[in-house]
Backbone bond lengths (Angstrom), bond angles and torsions (degrees), N, CA, C in turn:
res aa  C-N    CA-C-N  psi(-1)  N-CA   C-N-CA  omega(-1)  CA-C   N-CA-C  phi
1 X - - - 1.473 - - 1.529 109.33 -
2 X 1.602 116.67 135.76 1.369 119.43 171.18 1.829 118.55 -36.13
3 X 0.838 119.80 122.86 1.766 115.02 148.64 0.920 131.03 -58.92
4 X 1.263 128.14 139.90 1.444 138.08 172.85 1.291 121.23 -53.77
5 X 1.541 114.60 123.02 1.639 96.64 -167.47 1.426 97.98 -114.71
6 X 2.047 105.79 161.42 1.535 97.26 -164.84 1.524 72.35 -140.56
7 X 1.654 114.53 172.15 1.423 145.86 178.57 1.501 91.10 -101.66
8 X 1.543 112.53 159.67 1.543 112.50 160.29 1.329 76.10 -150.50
9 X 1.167 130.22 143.46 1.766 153.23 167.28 1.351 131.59 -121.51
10 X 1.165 116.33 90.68 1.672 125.76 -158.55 2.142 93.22 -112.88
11 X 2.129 92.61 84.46 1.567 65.89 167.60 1.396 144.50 -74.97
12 X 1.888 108.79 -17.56 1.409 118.66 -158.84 1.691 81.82 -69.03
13 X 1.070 141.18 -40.41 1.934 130.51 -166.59 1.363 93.88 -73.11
14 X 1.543 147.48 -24.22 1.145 158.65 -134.20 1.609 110.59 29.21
15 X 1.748 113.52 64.72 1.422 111.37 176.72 1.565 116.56 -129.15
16 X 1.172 127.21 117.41 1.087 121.39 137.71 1.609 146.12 -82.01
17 X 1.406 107.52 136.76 1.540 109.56 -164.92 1.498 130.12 -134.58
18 X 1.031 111.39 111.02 1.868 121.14 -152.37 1.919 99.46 -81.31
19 X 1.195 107.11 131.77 1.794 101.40 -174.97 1.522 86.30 -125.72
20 X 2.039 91.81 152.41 1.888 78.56 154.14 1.447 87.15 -139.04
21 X 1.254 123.69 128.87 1.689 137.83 -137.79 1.511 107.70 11.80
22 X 0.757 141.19 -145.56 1.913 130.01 -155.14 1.655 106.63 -100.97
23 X 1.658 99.92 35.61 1.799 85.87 167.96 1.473 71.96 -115.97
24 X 1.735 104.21 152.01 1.119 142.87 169.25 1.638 109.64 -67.16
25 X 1.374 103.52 137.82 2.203 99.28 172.35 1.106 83.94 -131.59
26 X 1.617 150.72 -88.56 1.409 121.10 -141.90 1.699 91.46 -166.77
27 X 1.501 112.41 151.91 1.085 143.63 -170.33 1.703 124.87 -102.95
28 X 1.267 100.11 130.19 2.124 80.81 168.65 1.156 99.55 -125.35
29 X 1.328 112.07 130.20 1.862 125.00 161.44 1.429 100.84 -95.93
30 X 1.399 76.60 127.25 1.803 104.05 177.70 1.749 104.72 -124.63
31 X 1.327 128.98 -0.08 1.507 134.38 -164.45 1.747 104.71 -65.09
32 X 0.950 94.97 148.57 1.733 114.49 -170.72 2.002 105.53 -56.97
33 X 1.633 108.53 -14.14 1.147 104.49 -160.01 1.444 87.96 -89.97
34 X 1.436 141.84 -26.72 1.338 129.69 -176.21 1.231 121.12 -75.41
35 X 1.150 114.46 135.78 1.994 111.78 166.09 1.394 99.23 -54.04
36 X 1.690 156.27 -70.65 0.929 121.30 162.56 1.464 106.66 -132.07
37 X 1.269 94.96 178.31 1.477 117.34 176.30 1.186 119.82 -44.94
38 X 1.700 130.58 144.82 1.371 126.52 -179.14 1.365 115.84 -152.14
39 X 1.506 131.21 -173.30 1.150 132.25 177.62 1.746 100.32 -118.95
40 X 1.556 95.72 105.07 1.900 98.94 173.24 1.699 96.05 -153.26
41 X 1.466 115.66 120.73 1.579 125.08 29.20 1.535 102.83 -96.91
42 X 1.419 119.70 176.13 1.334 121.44 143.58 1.681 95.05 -128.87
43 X 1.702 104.17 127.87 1.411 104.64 168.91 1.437 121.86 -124.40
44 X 1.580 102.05 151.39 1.561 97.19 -178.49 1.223 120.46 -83.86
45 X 1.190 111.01 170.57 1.690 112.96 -166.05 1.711 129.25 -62.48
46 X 1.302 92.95 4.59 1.213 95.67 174.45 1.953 105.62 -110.32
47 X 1.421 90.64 -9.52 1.881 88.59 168.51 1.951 88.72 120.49
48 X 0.674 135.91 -2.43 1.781 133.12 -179.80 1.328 116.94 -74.29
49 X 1.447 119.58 137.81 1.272 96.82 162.13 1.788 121.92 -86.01
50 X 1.721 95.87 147.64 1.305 102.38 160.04 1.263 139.60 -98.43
51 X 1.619 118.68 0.79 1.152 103.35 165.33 1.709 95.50 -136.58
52 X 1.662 117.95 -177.90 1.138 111.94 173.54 1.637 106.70 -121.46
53 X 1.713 101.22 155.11 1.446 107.64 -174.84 1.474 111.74 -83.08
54 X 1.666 125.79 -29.53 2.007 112.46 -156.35 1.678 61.29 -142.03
55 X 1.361 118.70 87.70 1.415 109.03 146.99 2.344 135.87 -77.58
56 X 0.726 81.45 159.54 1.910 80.18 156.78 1.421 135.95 -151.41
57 X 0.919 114.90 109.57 1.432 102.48 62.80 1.977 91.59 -137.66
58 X 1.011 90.99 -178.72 2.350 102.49 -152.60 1.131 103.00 77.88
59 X 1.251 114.35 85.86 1.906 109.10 170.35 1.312 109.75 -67.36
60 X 1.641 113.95 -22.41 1.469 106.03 -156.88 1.811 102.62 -77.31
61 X 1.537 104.75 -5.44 1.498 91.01 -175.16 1.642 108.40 -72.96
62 X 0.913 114.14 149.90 2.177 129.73 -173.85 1.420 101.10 -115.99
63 X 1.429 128.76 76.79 1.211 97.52 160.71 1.380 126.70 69.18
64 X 1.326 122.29 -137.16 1.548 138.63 176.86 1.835 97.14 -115.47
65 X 1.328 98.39 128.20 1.641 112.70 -151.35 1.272 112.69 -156.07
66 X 1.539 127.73 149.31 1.491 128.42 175.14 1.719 101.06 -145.66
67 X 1.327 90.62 120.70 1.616 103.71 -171.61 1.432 130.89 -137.64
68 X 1.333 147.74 121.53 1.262 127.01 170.88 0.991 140.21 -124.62
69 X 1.298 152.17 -163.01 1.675 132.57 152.54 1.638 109.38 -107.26
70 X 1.141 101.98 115.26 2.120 105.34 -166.41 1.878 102.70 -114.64
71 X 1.264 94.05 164.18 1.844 96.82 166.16 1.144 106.73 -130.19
72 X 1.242 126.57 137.83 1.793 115.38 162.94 1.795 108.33 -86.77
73 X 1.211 113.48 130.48 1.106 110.56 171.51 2.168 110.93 48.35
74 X 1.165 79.80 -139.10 2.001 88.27 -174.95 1.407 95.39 -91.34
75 X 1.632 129.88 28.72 1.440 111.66 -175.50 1.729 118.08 -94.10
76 X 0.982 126.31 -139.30 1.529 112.80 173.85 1.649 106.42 -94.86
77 X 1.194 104.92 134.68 1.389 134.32 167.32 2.025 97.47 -49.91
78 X 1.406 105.99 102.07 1.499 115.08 173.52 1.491 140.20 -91.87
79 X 1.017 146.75 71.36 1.539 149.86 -146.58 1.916 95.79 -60.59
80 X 0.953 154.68 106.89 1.022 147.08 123.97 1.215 122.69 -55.21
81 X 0.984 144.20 -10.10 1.850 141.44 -163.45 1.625 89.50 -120.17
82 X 0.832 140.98 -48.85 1.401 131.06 174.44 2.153 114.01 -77.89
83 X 1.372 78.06 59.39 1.447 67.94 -155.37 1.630 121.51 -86.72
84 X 0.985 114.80 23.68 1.882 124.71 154.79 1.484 120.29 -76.89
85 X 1.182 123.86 -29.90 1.753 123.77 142.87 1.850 112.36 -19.30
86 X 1.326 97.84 -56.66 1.632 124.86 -136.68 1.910 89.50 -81.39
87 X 1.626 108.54 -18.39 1.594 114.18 175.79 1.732 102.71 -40.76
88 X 1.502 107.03 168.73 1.303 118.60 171.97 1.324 107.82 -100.45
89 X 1.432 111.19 -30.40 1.447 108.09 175.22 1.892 99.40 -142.86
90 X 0.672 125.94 127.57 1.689 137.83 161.21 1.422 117.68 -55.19
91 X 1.164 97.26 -35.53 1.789 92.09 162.24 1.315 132.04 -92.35
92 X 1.416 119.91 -10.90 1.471 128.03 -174.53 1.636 81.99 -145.78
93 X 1.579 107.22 98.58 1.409 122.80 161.33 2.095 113.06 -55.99
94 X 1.375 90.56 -34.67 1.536 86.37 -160.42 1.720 98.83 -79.70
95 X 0.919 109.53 25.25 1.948 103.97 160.73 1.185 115.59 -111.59
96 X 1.764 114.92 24.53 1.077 130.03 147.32 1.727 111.23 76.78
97 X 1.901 120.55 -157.13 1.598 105.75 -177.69 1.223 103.54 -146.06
98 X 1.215 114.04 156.87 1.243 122.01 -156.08 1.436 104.42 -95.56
99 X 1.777 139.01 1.09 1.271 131.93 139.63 1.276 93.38 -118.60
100 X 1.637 106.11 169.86 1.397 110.07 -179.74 1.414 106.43 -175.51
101 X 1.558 137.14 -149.73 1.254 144.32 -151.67 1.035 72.93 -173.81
102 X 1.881 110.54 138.73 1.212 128.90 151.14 1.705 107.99 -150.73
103 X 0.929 122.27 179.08 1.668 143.20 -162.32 1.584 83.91 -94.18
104 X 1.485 115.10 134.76 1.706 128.23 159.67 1.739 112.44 -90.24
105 X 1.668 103.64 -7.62 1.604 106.29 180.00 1.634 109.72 -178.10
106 X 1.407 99.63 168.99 1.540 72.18 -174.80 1.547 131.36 -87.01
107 X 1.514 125.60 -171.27 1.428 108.76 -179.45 1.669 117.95 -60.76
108 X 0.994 111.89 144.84 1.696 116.90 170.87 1.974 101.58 -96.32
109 X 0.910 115.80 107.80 1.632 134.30 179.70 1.734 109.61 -97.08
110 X 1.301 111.53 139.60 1.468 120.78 147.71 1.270 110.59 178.76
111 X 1.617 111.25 176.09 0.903 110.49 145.71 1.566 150.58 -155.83
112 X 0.959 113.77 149.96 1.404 123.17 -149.44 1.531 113.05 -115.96
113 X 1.490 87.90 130.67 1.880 118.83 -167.78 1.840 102.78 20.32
114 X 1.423 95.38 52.18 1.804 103.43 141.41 1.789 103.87 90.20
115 X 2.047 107.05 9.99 1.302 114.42 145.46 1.264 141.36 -124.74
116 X 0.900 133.67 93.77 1.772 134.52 170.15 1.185 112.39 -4.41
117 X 1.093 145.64 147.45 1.954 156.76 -112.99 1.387 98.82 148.84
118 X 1.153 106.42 105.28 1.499 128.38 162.66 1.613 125.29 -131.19
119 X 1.325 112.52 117.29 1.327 128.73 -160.43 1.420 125.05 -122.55
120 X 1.120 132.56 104.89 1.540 149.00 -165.93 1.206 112.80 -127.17
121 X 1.533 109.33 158.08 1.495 127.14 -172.09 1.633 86.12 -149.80
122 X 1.648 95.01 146.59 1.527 107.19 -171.77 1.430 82.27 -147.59
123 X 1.772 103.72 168.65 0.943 123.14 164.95 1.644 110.17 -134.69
124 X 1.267 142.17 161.95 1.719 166.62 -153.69 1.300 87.31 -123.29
125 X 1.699 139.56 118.61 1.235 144.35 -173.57 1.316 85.98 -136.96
126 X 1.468 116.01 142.75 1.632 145.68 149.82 1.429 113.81 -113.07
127 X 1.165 90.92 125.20 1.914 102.59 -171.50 1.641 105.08 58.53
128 X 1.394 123.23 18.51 1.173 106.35 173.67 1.654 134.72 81.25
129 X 1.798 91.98 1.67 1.243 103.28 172.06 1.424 115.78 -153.72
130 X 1.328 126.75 3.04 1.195 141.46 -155.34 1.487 108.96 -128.45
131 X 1.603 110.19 87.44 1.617 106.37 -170.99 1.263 124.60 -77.59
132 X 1.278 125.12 146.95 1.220 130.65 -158.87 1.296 122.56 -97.85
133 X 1.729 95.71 -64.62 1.219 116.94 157.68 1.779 125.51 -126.49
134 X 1.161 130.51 -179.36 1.577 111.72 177.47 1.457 77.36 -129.52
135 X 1.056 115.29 175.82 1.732 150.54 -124.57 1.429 128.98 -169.55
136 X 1.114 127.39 86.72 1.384 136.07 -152.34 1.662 97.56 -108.99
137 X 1.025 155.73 137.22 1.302 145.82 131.75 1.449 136.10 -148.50
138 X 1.205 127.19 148.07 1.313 120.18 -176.80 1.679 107.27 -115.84
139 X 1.297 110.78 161.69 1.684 117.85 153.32 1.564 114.69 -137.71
140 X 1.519 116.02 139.85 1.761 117.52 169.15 1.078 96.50 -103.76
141 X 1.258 115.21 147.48 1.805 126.60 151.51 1.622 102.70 -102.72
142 X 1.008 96.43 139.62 1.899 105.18 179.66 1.977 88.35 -130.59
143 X 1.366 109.87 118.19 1.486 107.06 158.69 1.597 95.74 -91.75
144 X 1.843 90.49 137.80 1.666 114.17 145.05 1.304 131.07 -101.86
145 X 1.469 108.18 19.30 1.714 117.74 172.61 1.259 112.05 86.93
146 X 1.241 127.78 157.28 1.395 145.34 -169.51 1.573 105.48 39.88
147 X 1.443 115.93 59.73 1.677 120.54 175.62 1.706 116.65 70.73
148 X 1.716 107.77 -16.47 1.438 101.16 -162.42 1.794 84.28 -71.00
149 X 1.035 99.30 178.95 2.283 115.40 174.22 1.728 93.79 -172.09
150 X 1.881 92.68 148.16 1.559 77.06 135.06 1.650 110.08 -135.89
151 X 1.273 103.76 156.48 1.591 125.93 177.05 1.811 112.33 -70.08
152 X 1.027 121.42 122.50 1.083 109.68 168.86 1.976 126.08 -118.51
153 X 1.006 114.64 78.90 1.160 114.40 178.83 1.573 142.51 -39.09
154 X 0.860 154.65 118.96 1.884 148.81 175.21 1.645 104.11 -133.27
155 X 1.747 110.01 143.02 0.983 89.93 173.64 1.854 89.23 -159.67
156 X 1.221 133.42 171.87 1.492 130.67 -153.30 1.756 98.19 -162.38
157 X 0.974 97.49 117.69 1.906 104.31 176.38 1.507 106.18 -115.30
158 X 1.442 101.78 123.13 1.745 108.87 163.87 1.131 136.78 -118.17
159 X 1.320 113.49 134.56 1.521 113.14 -179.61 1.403 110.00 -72.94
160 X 0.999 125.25 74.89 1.355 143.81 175.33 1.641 117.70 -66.66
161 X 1.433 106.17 -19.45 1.443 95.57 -155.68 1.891 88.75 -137.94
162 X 0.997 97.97 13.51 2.014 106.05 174.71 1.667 118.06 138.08
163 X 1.334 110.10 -178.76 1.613 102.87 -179.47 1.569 100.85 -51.95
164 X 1.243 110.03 179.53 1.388 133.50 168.67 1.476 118.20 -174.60
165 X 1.617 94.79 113.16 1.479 109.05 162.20 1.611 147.07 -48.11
166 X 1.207 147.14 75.10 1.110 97.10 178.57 1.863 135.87 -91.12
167 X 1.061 119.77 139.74 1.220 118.99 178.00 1.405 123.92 -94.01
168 X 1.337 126.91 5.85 1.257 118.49 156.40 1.795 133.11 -8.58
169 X 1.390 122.12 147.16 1.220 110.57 152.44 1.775 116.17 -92.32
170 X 1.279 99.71 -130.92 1.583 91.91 173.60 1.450 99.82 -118.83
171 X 0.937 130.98 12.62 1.490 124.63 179.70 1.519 115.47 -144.68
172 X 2.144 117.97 6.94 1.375 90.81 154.37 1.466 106.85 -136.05
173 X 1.435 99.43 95.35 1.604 93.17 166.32 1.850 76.99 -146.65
174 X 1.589 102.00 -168.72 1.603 115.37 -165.31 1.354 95.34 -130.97
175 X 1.594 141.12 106.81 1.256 117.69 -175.63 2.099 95.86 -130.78
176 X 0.905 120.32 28.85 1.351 124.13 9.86 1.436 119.90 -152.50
177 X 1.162 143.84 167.99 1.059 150.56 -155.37 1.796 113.63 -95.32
178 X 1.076 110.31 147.31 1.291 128.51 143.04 1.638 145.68 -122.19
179 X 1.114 115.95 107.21 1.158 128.01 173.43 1.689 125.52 -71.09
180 X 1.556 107.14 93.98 1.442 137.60 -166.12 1.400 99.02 -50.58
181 X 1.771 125.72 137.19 1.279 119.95 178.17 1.972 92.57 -65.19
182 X 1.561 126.82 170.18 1.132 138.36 166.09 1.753 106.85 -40.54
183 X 1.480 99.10 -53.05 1.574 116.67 -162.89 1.192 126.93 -57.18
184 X 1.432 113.02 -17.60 1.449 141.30 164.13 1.200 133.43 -116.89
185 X 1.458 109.67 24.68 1.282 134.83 -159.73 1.703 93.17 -91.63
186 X 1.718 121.85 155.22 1.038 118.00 174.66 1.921 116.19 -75.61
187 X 1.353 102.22 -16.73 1.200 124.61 -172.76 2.099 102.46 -70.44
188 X 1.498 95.98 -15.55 1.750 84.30 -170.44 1.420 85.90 -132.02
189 X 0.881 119.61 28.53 1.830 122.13 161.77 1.359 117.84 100.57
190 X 1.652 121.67 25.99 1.402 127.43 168.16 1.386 112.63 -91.39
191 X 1.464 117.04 176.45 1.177 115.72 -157.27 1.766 102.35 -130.65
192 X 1.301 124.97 128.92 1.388 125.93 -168.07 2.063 89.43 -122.27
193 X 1.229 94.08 133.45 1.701 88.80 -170.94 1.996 90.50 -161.63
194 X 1.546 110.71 134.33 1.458 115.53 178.33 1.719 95.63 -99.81
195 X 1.614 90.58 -176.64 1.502 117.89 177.71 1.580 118.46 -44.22
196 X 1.064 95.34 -36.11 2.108 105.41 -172.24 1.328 106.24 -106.95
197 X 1.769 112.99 20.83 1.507 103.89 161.83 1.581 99.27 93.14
198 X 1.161 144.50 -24.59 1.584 137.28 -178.56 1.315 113.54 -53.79
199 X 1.218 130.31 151.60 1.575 136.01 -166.51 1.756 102.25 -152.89
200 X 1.567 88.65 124.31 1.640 94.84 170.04 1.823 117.79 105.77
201 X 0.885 114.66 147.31 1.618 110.88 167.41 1.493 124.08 -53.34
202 X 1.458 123.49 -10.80 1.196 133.65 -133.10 1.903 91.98 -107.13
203 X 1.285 78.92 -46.89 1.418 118.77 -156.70 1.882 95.44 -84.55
204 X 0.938 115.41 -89.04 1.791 134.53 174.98 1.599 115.84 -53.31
205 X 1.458 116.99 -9.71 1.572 113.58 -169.94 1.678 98.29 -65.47
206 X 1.424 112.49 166.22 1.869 105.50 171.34 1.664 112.82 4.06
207 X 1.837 89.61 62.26 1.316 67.63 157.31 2.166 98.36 -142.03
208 X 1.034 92.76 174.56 2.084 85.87 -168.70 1.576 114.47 -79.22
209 X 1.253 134.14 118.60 1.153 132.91 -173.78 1.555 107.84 -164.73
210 X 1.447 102.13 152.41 1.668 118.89 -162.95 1.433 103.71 -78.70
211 X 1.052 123.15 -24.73 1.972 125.50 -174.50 1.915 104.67 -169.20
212 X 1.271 97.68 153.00 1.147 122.31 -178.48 1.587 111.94 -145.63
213 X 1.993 99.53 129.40 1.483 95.86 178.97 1.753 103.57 -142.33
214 X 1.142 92.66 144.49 2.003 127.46 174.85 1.578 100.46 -79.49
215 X 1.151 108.53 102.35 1.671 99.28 150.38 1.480 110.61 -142.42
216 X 1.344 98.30 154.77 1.943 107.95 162.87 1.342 108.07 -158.08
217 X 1.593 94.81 169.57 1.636 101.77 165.52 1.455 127.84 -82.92
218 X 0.836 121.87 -179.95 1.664 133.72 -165.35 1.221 107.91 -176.25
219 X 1.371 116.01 129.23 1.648 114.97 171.96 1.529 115.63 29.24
220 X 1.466 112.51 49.02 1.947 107.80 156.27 1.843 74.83 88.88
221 X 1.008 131.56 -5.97 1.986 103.59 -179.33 1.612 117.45 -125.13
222 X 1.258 88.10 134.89 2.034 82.34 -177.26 1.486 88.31 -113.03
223 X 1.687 81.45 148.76 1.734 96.17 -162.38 1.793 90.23 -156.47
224 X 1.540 120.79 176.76 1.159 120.62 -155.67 1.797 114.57 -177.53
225 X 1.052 114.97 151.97 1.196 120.42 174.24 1.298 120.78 -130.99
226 X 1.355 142.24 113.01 1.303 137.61 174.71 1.731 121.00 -96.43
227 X 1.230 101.46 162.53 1.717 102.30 169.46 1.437 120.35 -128.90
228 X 0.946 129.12 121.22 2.285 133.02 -167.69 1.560 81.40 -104.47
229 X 0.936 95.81 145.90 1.750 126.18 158.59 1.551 99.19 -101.00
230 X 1.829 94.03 168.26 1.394 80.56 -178.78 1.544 88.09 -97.83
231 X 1.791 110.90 -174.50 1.245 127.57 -172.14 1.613 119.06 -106.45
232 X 1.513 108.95 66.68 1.310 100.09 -151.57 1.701 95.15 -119.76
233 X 1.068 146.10 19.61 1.058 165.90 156.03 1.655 118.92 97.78
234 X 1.523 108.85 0.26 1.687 112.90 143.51 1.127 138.12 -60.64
235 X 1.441 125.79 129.55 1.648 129.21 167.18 1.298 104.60 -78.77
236 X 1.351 101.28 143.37 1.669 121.93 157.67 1.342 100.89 -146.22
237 X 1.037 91.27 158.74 1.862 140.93 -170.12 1.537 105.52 -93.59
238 X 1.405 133.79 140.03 1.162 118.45 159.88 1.712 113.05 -124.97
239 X 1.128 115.56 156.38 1.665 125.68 136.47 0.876 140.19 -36.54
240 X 1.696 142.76 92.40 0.895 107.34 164.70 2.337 111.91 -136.19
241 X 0.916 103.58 -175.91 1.427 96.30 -173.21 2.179 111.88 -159.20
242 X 1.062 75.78 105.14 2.064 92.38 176.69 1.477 108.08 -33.58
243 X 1.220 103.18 -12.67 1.980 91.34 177.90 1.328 101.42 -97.89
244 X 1.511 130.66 -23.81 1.895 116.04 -179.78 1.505 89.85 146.51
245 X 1.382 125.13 68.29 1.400 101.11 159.80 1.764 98.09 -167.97
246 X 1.450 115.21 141.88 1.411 108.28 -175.91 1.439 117.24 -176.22
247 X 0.833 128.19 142.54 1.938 138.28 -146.80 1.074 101.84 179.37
248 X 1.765 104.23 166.67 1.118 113.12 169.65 1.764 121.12 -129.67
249 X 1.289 113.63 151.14 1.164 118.00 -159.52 1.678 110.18 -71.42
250 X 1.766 123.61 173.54 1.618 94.59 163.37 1.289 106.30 -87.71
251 X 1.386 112.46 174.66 1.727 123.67 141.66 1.416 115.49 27.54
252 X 1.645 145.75 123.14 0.809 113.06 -177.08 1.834 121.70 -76.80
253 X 1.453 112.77 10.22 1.217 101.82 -169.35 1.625 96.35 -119.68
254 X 1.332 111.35 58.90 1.559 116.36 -170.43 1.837 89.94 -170.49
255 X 1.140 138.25 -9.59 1.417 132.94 175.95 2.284 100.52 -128.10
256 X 1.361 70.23 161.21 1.794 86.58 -150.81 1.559 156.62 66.51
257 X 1.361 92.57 0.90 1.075 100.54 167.05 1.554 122.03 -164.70
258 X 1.230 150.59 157.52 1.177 157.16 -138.98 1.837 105.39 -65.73
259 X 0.929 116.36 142.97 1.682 114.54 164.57 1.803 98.93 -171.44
260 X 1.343 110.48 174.02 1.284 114.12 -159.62 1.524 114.41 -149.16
261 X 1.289 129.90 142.12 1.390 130.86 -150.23 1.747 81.41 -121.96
262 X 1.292 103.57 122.19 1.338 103.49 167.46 1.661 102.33 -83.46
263 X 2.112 92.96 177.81 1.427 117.00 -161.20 1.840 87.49 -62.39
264 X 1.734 102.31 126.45 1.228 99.58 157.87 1.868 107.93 107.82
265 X 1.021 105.32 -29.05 1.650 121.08 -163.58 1.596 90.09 -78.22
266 X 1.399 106.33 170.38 2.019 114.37 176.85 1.391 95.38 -143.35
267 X 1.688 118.70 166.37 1.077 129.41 -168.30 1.147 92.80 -167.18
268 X 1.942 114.03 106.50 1.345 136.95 -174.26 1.613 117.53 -83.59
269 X 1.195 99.91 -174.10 1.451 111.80 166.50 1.600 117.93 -178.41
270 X 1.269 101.84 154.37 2.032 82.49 174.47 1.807 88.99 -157.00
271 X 1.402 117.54 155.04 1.410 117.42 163.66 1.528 112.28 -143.20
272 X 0.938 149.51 165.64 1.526 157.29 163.99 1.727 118.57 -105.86
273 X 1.223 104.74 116.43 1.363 109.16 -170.77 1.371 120.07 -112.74
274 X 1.464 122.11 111.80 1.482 109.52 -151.11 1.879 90.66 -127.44
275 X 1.508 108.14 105.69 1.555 127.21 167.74 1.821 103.31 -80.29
276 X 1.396 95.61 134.71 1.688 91.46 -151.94 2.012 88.21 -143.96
277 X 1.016 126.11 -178.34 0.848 134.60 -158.97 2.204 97.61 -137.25
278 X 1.234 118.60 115.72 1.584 129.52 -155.37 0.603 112.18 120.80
279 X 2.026 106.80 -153.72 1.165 135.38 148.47 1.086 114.39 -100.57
280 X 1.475 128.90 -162.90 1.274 131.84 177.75 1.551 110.07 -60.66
281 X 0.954 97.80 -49.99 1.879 109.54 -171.39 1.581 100.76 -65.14
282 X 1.258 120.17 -62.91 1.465 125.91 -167.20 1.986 104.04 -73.65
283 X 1.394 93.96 -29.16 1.873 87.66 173.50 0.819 128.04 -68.03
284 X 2.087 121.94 -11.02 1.183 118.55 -151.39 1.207 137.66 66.82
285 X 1.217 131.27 12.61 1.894 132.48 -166.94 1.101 86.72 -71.58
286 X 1.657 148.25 -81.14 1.621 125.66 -159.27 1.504 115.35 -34.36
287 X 1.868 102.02 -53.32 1.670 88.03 164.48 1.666 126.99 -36.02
């Protein structure tokens, strides 16, 4: 039978943390020290982590993350996803960055008839005062018992405050990404495999498919992470890479190359994230 799931909200650490009786499912850092906000931990059902937060090499990857490179109007072209550039100093990280993502208030938490509801508003800052874009997003946790859940993500960006570019290529923004702990990495004997059976980076990189899932063993347990798109009659392409990292791209006529959200317009997203207990085959994810 599912566990009872509870919120715990620690703003001065800036953490929120989703339980379902005292095993841990997943975290959001919102703290002033990050360029932006993210989702760390995510753990598997046996308590592991599955992805990592200050990896290397790409430090700038966070975990589970949504990031891009935008312009407002004729202003400077801003990298958010590469965001160790964006430091004040490279040698002393903790004087923080000179663009960034931060929270406009704090999280709104609950939960409701037996799912966790977590609700945020962000804003896209240049120099730290100059918004770019605003930032809408939610996540549910739904437990299905014995640690498995799934996560369900949504999230909505507006040009609220003028045009906005994005200049992305097709392979660095976060829409969004996860960065695979090592341990489940395809590189140390995990297994990366899509909807139509493909296996590997080789195999699954840019290529179009409805879900994609990470699993491996660890200490005697196979465990796994998948990703659903939604089903709305767009293709996308995903990312993916044998050392720990994998997402999916947008639309193909919204990834790789430049387009622009006029003053006022939004540009969504949503994914379903289902931490499962196997592999793909034995976890059930096609189910």
């Amino acid at each position: 039978m599912p566990e009872e799931l509870r919120i715990e909200r620690d703003d001065p650490r800036g953490v929120v943390t989703v339980f379902a009786g005292e095993h841990e499912i997943v975290g959001w850092r919102f703290g002033a020290e990050h360029a932006f906000p993210h989702w760390f931990p995510l753990k598997s059902p046996s308590g592991k982590d599955l992805l990592i937060q200050h990896p290397d090499p790409y430090p700038h990857h966070r975990a589970l993350w949504i990031a891009d490179k935008v312009q407002l109007g004729d202003g400077p072209v801003v990298d958010f996803y590469h965001c160790v550039p964006n430091q004040h100093d490279s040698k002393d990280p903790g004087k923080g960055y000179r663009h960034f993502m931060r929270q406009t208030a704090g999280p709104v938490c609950a939960v409701r008839s037996g799912v966790a509801v977590v609700a945020v508003a962000l804003q896209w800052l240049v120099n730290g005062t100059t918004p770019v874009l605003d930032d809408a997003r939610e996540f549910t946790v739904t437990s299905l018992g014995g640690g498995e859940v799934l996560l369900d993500l949504s999230w909505t960006l507006r040009a609220a405050h003028g045009p906005v570019t994005f200049h992305s290529d097709q392979v660095h923004y976060a829409w969004p990404y996860l960065r695979v702990h090592p341990q489940f990495s395809v590189d140390r004997g995990g297994a990366l495999v899509d909807d139509v059976g493909r296996t590997g980076q080789k195999a699954t990189n840019e290529k179009h498919a409805n879900w994609m899932d990470n699993s491996g063993t660890v200490d005697g347990a196979t465990e796994g992470v998948a990703v659903f798109l939604p089903q709305d009659g767009q293709w996308r392409k995903w990312l993916t890479r044998d050392y720990g990292c994998f997402g999916p791209r947008r639309p193909d006529h919204r990834s790789g190359h430049r387009f622009v959200l006029g003053r006022g317009e939004e540009l969504g997203g949503e994914v379903r994230i289902f931490v499962h207990r196997g592999d793909a085959a034995t976890g059930g994810v096609a189910r």
